[in-house]
N, C-alpha and C positions, 0 to 999 in steps of 0.2 A: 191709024198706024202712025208713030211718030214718024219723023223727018230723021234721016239718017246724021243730018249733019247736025243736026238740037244734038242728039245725042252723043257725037263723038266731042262738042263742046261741052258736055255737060262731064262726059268722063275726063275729059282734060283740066276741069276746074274744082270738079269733086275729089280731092283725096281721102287717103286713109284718115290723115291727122285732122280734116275738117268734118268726118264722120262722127271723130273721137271726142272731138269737142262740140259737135251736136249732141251725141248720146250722154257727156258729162252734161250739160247744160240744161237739155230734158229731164235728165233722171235725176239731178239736183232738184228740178222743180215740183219734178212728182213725188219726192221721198219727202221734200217738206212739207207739201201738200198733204200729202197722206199719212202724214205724222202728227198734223195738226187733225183731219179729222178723226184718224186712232183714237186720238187723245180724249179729243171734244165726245163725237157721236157713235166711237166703236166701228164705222162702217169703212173704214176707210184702209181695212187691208191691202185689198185688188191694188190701190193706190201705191201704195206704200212698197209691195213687194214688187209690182216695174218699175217705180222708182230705182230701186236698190237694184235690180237686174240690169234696166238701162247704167247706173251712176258704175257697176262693177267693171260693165265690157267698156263701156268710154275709158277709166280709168286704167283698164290693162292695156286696151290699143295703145293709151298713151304711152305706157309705161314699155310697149314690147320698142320702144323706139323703131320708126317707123324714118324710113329713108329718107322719103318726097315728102318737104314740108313747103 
């Protein structure tokens, strides 16, 4: 079981806007990722669409303007 206090540190340094720009920064990586192997080997749906899942919710967090930055 975590340590009480790891995690009230961890809530105080995680916000929303650094979630937002985790889930852009994944789902950037996965959409290209899986863009290329679409392209290449066909196999690369799964990839491609939580790319696009991930890059969509990063980019509306971002976009719902968010308080705590």
């Amino acid at each position: 079981m975590p340590d009480a206090t790891k995690l009230a540190c961890l809530r105080s340094h995680i916000t929303e806007f650094r979630m937002a720009l985790l889930a852009v920064g994944v789902g950037s990586v996965f959409t290209v990722g899986g863009g290329i192997l679409y392209a290449v080997q066909a196999y690369g749906f799964r990839e491609l669409a939580i790319g696009l899942s991930l890059l969509t919710t990063g980019l509306v967090m971002l976009g719902s303007g968010t308080v705590k930055r």
